[in-house]
C-alpha positions as CSV (number, residue, x, y, z in Angstrom):
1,X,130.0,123.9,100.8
2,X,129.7,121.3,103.6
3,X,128.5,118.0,102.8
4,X,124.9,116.8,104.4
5,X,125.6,113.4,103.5
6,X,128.9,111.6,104.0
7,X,129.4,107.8,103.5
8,X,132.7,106.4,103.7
9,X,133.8,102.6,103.2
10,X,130.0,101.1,103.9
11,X,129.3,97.4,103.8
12,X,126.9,95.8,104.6
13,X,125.8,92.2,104.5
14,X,122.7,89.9,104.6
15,X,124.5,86.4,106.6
16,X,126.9,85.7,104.2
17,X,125.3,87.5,101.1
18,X,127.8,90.7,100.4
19,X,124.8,93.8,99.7
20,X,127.3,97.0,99.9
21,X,130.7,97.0,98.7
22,X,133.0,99.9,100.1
23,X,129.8,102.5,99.1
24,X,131.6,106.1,99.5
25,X,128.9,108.9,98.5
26,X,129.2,112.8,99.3
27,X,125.6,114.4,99.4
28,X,125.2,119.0,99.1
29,X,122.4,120.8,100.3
30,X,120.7,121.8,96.7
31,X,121.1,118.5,95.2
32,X,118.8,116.6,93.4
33,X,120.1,113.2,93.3
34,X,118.9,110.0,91.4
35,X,119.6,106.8,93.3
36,X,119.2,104.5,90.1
37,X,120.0,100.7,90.2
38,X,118.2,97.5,88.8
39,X,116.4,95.3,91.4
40,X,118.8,94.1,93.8
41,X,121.5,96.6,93.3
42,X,121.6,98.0,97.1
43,X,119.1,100.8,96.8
44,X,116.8,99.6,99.1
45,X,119.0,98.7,102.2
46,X,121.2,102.0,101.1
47,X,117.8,103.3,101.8
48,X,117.0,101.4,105.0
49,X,120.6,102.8,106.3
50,X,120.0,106.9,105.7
51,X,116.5,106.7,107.2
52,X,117.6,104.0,110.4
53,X,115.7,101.3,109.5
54,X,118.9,98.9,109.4
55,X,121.9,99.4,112.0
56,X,124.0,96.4,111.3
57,X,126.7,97.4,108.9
58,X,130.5,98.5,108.8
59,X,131.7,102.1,108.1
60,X,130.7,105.5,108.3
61,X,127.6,107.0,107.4
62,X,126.5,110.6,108.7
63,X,123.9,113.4,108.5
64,X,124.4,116.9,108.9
65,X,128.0,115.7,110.5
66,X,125.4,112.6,112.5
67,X,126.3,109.3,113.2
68,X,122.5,107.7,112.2
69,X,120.4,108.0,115.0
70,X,117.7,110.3,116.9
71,X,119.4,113.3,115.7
72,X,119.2,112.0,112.2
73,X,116.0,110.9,112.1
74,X,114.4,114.3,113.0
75,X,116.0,115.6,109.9
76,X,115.0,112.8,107.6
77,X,112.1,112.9,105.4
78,X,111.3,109.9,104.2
79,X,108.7,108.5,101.3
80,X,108.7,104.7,101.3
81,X,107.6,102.8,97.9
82,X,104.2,101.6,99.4
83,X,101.3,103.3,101.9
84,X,101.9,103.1,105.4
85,X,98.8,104.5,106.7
86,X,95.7,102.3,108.0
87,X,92.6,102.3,105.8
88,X,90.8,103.0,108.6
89,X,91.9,106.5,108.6
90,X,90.9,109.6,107.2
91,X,92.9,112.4,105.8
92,X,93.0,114.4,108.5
93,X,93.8,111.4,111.3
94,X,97.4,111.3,109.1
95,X,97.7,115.0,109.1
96,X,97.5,115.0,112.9
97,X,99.9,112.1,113.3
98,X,102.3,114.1,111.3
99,X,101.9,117.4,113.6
100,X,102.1,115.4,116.6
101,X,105.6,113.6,115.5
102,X,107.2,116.3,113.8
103,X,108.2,119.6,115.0
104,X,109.4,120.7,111.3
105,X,105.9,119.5,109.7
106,X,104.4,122.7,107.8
107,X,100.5,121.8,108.1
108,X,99.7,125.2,105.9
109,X,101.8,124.4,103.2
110,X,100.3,120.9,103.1
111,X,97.0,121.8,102.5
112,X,98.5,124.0,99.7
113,X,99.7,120.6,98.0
114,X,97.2,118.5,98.4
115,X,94.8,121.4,97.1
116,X,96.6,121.0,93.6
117,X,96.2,117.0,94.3
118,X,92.4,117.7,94.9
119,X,92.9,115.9,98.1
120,X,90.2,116.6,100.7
121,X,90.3,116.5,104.5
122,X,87.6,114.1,105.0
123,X,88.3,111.8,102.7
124,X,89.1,108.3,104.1
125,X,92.5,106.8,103.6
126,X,90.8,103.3,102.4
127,X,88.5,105.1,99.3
128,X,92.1,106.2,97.4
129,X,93.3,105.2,94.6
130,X,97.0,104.1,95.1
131,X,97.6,107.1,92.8
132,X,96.6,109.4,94.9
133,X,97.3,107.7,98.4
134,X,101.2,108.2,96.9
135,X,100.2,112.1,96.1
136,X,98.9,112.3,99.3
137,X,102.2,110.8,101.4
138,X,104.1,112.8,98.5
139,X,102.5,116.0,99.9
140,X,103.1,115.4,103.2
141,X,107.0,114.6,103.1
142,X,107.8,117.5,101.2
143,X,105.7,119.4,103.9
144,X,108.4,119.0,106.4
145,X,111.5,121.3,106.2
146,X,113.4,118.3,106.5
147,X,117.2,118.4,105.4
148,X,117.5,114.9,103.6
149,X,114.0,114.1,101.8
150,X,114.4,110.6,100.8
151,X,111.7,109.7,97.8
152,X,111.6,105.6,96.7
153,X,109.9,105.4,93.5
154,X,107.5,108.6,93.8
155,X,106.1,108.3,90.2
156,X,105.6,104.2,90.8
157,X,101.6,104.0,91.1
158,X,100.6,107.1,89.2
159,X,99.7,107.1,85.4
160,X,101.7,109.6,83.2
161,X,99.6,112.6,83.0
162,X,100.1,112.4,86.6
163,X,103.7,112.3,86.8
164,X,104.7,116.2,85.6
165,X,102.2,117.1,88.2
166,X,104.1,115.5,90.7
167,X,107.7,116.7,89.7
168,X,107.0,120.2,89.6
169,X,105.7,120.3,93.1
170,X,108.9,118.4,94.1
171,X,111.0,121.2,92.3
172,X,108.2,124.1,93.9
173,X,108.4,122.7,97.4
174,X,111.8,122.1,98.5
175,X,114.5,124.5,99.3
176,X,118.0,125.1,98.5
177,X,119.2,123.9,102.0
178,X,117.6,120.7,101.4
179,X,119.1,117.3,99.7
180,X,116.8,115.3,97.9
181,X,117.3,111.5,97.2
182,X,115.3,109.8,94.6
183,X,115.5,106.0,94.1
184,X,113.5,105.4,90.5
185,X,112.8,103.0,87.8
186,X,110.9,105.3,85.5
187,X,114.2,107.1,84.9
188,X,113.2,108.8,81.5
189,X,110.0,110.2,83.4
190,X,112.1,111.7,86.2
191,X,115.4,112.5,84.7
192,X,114.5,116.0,84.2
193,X,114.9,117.3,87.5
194,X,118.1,115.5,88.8
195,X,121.0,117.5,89.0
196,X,123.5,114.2,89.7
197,X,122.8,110.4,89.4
198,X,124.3,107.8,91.2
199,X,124.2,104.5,89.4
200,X,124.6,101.4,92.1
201,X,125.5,98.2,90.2
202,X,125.3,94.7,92.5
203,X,126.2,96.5,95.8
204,X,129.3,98.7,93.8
205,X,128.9,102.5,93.4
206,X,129.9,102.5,89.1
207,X,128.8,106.2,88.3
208,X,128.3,109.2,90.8
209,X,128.2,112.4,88.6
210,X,126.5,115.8,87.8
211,X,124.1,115.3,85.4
212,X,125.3,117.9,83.1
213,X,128.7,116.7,83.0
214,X,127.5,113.3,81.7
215,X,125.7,114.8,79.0
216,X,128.3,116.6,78.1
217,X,130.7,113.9,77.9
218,X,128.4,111.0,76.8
219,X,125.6,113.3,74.5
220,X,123.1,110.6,76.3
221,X,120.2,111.2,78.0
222,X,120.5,109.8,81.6
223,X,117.8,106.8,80.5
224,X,120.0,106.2,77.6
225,X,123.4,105.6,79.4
226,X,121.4,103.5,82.3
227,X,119.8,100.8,79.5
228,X,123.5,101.0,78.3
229,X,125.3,100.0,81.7
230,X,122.6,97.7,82.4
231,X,121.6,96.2,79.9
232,X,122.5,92.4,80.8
233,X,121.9,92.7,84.3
């Protein structure tokens, strides 16, 4: 199978502050892949690079067989770690922005979502909790048929009862021709539906495995082995 994601020998740098070190990561369509890394470890800005938010590094870094650019960006789905809609807005004024910039956008199966969120139309932006302004931006990036959905911290401002809620309708609502990229904290919460982890270490890639075979050869949970590497950082 051809690989959706292919970095090769990235750096990157912030002045003289080394961020990436030599980052080489292979991505499949019908992966489930946990980004996982204390604060400062690179996540973010390895983030910022898929989606084409940040330009200014060395290497090679490609979508669908893309250098990142237009092309890429129409097949990126992305889910930032804080709302990016005005207050002023209702429901409905975000679903139009979303038909009106993207062609993929599945408006139908959005409703569907936010129907199990108990989201309505009408509702304005402003009067949400943060829980469910995240269900709500949850429900409309997996409503796009996207190639590479990129999800940072999608479990971050909701309480627990919440969070299985949330997983299953990431595992009910993307496809097997899709990549999914999830950067978490709440890694015992989440771990459940990776099918690799990458663990990123002070810029350094220092695990990138199937989840399976980690188990297998470790007999740790995924949170288990990441308190272990981490533990002193």
């Amino acid at each position: 199978m051809e690989n959706l994601v292919e970095i090769c020998g990235l750096n990157k740098a912030y002045g003289n502050k080394p961020t990436l070190h030599d980052i080489d990561i292979f991505l499949q369509p019908g992966q489930i892949v946990g980004l996982l890394g204390p604060n400062g470890s690179g996540k973010t800005t390895l983030i910022k690079i898929l989606t084409g938010l940040l330009k200014d590094y060395s290497g090679v870094v490609k979508i669908n067989g893309k250098a990142i650019g237009t092309e890429t960006k129409a097949i990126v789905s992305y889910l930032p770690d804080e709302p990016y809609f005005s207050d002023w807005m209702k429901v409905k004024d975000a679903l139009s922005i979303f038909m009106d910039m993207y062609a993929d956008f599945d408006y139908a199966k959005c409703l569907e979502i936010m129907k199990k969120f108990q989201i309505e139309e009408n509702v304005r932006i402003k009067t949400m909790s943060k829980g469910t302004k995240e269900k709500f931006q949850l429900a409309l990036v997996m409503s796009r048929k996207a190639k590479l959905i990129i999800l940072d911290e999608p479990i971050g401002g909701v309480d627990p009862a919440a969070r299985e809620v949330i997983l299953d309708t990431i595992l009910e609502n993307y496809s097997p021709e899709q990549t999914i990229l999830i950067a978490t904290h709440l890694i015992a919460d989440i771990e459940r539906i990776f099918s690799n982890v990458i663990f990123i270490k002070k810029g350094k890639i220092v695990l990138n495995k199937e989840v399976e075979e980690i188990r297998q050869e470790s007999n740790k949970s995924i949170d288990e082995l990441f308190r272990e590497e981490f533990r002193y950082e």
